[in-house]
C-alpha positions in Angstrom: 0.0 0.0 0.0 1.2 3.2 -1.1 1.9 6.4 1.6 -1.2 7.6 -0.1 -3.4 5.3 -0.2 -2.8 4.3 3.7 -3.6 8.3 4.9 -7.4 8.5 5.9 -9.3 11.2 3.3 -11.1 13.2 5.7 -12.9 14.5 2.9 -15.1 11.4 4.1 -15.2 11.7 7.5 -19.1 12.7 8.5 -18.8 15.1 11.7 -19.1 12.1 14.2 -16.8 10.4 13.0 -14.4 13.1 12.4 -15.0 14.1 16.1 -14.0 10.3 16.8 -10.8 10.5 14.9 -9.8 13.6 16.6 -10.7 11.9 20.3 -8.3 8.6 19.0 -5.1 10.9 18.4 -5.6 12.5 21.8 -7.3 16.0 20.5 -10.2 17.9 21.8 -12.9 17.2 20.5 -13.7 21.1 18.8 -10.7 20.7 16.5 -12.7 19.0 14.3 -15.3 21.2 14.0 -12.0 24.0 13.0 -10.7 21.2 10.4 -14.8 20.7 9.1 -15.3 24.3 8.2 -12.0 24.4 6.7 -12.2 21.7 4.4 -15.9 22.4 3.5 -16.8 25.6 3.4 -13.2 27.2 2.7 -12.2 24.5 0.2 -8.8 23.6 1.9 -6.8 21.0 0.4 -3.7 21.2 2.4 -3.6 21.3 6.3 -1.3 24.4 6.1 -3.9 26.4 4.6 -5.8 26.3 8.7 -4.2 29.1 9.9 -6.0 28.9 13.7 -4.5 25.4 13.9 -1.3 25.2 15.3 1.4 24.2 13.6 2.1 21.1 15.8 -1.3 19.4 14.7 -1.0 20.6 11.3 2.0 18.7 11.2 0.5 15.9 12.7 -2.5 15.3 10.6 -0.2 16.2 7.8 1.5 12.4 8.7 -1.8 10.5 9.1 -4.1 12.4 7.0 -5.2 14.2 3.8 -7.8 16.1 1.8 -7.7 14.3 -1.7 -10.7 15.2 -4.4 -10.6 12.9 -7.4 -9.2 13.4 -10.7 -11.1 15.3 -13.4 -10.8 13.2 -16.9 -13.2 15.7 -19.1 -15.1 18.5 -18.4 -17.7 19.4 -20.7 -20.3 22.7 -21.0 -23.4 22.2 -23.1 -24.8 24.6 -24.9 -27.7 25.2 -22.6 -25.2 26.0 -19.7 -24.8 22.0 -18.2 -21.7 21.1 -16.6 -20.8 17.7 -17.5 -17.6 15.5 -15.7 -16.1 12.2 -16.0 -13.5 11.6 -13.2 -11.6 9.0 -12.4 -11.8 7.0 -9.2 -9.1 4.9 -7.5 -8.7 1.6 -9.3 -8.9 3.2 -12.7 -12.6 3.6 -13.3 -14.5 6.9 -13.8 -18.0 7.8 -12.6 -20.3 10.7 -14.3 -21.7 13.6 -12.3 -23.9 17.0 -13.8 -24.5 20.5 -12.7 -28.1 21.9 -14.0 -27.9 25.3 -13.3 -31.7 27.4 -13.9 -31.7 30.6 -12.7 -31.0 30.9 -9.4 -30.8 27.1 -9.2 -27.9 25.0 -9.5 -28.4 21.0 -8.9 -25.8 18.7 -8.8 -26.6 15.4 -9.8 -24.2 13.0 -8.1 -23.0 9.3 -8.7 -23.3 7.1 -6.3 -21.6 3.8 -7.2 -19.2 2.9 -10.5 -21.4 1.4 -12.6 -25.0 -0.3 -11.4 -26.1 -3.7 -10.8 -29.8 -3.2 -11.3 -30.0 -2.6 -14.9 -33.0 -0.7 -15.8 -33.3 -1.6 -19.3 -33.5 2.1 -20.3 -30.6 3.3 -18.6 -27.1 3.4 -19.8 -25.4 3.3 -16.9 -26.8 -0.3 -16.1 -25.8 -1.6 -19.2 -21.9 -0.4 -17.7 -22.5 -3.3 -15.4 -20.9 -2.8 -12.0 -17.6 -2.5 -10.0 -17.9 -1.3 -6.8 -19.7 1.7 -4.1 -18.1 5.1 -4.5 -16.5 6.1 -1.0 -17.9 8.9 1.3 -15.2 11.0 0.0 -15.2 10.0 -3.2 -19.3 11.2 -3.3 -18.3 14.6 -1.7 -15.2 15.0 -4.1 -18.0 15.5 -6.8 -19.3 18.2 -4.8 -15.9 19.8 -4.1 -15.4 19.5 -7.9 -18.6 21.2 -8.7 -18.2 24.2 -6.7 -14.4 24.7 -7.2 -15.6 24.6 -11.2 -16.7 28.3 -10.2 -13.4 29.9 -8.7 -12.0 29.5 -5.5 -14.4 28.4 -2.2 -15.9 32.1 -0.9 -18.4 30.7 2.0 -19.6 34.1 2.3 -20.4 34.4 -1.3 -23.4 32.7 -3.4 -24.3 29.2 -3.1 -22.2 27.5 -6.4 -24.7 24.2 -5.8 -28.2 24.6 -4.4 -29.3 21.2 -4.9 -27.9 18.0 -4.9 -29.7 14.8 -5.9 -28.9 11.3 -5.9 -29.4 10.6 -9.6 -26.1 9.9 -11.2 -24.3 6.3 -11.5 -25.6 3.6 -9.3 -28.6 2.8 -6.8 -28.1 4.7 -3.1 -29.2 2.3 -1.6 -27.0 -0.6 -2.4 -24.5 1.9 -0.8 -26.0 2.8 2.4 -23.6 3.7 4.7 -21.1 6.0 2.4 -24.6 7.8 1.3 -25.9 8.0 4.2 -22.5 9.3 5.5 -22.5 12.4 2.7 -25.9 13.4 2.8 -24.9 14.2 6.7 -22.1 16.5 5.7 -24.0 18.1 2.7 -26.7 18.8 5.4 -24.6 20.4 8.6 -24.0 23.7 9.2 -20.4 23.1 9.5 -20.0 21.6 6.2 -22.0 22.5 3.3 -25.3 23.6 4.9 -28.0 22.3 3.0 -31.5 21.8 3.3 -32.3 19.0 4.1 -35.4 19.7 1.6 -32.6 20.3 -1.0 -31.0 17.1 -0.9 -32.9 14.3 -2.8 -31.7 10.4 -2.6 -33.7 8.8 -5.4 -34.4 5.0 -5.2 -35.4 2.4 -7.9 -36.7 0.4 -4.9 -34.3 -1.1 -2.2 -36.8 -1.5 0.3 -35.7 -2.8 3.4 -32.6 0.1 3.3 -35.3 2.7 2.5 -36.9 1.1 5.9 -33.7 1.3 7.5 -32.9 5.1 6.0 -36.3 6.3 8.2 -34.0 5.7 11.3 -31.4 7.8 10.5 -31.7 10.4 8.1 -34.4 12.8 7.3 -33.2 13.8 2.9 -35.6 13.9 0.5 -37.0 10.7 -1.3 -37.4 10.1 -5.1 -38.4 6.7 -6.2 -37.7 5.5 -9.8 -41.0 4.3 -10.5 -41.2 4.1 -14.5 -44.2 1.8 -15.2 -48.1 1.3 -13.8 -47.9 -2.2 -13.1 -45.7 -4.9 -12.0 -45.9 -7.0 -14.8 -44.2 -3.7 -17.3 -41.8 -2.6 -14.3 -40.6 -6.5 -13.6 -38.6 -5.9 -17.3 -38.4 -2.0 -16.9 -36.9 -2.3 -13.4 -35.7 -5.7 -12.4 -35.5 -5.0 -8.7 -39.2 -4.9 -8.8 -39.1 -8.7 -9.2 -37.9 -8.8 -5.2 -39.8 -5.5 -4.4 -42.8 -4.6 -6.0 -44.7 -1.5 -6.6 -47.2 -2.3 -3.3 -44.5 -2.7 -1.2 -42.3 0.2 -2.7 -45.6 2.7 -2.1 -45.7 1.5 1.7 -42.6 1.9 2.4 -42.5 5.1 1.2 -45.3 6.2 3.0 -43.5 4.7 6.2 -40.7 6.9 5.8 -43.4 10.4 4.7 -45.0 9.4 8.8 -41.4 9.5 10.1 -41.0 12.9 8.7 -43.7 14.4 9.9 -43.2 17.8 7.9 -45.6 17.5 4.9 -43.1 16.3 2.6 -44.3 14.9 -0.5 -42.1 11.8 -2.7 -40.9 13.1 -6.3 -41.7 10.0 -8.7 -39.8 9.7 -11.3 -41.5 8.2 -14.4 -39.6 8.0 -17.9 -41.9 7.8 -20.8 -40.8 5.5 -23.6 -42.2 5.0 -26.8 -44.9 2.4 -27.3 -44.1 0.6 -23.9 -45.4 2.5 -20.9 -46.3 6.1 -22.1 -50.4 5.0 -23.7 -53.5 6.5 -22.3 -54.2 3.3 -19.8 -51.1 3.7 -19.0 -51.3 6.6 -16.9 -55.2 5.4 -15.9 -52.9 2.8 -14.2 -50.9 5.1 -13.0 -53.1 7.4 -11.1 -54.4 4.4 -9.1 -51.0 3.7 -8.0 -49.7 7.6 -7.3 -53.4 8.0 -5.3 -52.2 6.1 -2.5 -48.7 8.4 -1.6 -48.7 11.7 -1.6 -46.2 13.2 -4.1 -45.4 14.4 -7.2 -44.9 13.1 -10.8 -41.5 14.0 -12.8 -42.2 12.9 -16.5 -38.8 12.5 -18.2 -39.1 11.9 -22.0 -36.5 9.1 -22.6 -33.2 10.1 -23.8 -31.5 7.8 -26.3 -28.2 5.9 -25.8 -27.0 3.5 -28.9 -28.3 0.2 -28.7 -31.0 1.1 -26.3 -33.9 -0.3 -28.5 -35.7 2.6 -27.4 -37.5 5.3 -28.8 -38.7 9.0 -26.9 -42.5 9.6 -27.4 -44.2 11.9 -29.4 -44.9 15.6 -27.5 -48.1 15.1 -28.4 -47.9 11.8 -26.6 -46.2 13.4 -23.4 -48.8 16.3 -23.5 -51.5 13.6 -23.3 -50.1 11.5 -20.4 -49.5 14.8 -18.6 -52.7 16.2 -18.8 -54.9 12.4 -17.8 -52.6 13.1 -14.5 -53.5 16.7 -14.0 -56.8 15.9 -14.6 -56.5 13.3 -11.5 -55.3 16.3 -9.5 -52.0 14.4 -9.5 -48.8 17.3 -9.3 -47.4 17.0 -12.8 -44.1 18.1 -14.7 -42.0 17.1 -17.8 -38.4 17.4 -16.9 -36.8 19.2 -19.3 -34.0 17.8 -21.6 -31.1 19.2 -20.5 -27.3 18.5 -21.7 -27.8 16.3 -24.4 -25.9 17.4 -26.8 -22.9 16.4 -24.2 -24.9 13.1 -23.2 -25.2 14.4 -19.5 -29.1 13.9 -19.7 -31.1 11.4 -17.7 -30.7 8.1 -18.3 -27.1 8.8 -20.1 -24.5 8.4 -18.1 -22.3 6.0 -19.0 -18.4 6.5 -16.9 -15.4 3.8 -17.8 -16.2 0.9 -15.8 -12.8 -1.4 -16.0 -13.4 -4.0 -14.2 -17.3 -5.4 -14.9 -17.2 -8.7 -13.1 -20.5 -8.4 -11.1 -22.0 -7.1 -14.4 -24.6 -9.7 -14.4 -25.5 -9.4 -10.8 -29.0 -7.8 -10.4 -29.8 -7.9 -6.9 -26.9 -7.4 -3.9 -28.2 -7.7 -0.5 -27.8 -4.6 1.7 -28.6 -5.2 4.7 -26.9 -8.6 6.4 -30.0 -9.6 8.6 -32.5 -9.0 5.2 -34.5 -12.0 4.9 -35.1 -13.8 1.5 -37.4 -16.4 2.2 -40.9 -15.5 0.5 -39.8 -13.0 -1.8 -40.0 -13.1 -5.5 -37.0 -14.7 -7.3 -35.2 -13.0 -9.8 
């Protein structure tokens, strides 16, 4: 193991456990709330940038420590103002992550894993296969990345990313802990200070982690729903096979009760051509989005090559939008946005070297999860 690679990153250390780490090399405890603010809100990269830490535990954390971001490969700005970047992760492989800017707004769509083992069978990313979970600091290197893309950290200045959703590479879920961990830090005052309405973790459906993610964190939830019935989401979204949409839909209105602050779900819903964007179609689908309170994101599939897919008609999408209006269902089409530099939904794609687990559909997350009873894949 190299000098490097035996340091601890504390890019991906949440406050707790930063606090901890400080406590096991005999500091107080407050130090790393000073090392916190430094490395997230003024961007430091090199313990000699803290200049109200002395320069005995700069040294010290200098030996045991550092504040590494991950590479940038490509960066690339579409036409419409999209910040696009692959970057490379250790072990070789590269992950994809957006910035959407709109106005005032500025979301950063995040990766969570290289690759994906679900494979939705419209999504380019799953047809990568999979590799391995992105680490805690590995997932807030994107962020670091996206707001050091507009000039040096000013933490007194305007917010360089609003918004930051769970969207990119990989399934959240099947990478509880390391999420978990950097939704904490995007949230804290100390760190980045977001909302906690402003961070979204979207799911295709892990339920017993979306169970377990009740207990300890409070982001907001988007499900990757995609089709009215189980029959059409069984080949849309394989996971449903183990979890299906019944059991998605309670589980998601277990975690709404645990809020308790009149938070809705976003469901996602990409329409494809001739396979689940028809007129009973979203009759079905208002009998399903009836029983959860939320609201309906309509994303017109983007192509990929080789998807075997084809985006609908805007007469089509006007027509599935308005039967869920008229159902007093909370409707919008998400809006294309950096095509042209394939950074739009459904398009991400990264360098995954090593694809070994590429045909593995289901990975337990939890280790006390029982099988017995459920659906085989």
């Amino acid at each position: 193991m190299s000098e490097t690679q035996s340091k601890v990153n504390l890019l991906g250390l949440s406050p707790a456990k930063l606090e901890a780490f400080f406590e096991e090399l005999g500091e107080k405890r407050f130090r790393a709330t000073q090392v916190l603010k430094w490395i997230h809100q003024f961007g430091a990269s090199s313990f000699d940038e803290m200049t109200n830490i002395s320069k005995a535990l700069r040294s010290k954390l200098a030996e045991v420590c550092e504040i590494r971001e991950p590479e940038i490969v490509v960066e690339k700005i579409s036409k419409d103002g999209t910040r696009k970047w692959v970057i490379r992760m250790d072990g070789g492989s590269a992950i994809e992550m957006v910035l959407i800017p709109d106005g005032d707004r500025k979301t950063l769509c995040v990766s969570s894993q290289v690759g994906c083992s679900l494979d939705c069978s419209f999504c380019s990313t799953g047809k990568q296969g999979f590799n391995r979970n992105l680490s805690t600091a590995e997932i807030i290197g994107q962020l670091r990345v996206a707001i050091r893309s507009f000039g040096p950290f000013d933490p007194s200045g305007e917010r360089r990313v609003t918004n930051v959703v769970f969207m990119g590479m990989g399934e959240p879920l099947m990478n509880f802990d390391n999420v978990v961990d950097a939704t904490e830090l995007m949230m804290d005052d100390n760190a980045y200070g977001l909302s906690k309405r402003r961070v979204t973790l979207s799911t295709a459906g892990v339920v017993p982690a979306l169970d377990k993610l009740r207990e300890v964190s409070d982001v907001s939830l988007a499900i990757s729903l995609h089709a009215p019935n189980n029959e059409l989401r069984d080949q849309l979204v394989p996971i449903n096979q183990r979890y299906p949409i019944e059991e998605l839909v309670a589980a998601c209105n277990r975690y709404l009760r645990e809020l308790n602050d009149k938070r809705v779900v976003t469901v996602e819903y990409t329409l494809i051509a001739g396979v689940n964007d028809q007129p009973e179609h979203a009759r079905q689908l208002v009998k399903v989005l009836r029983r959860l309170p939320c609201k309906l994101n309509l994303i017109p599939f983007n192509p990929f090559p080789n998807s075997g897919y084809e985006r609908p008609a805007e007469e089509v999408i006007a027509a599935f939008k308005q039967i869920m209006l008229n159902a007093s269902i909370l409707t919008t089409v998400r809006r294309t946005r950096g095509d042209d530099v394939d950074a739009a939904c459904g398009q991400l794609v990264g360098q995954v070297m090593d694809r070994t687990r590429r045909s593995q559909k289901y990975i337990p997350v939890l280790q006390d999860e029982p099988v017995q009873g459920k659906r085989p894949l």
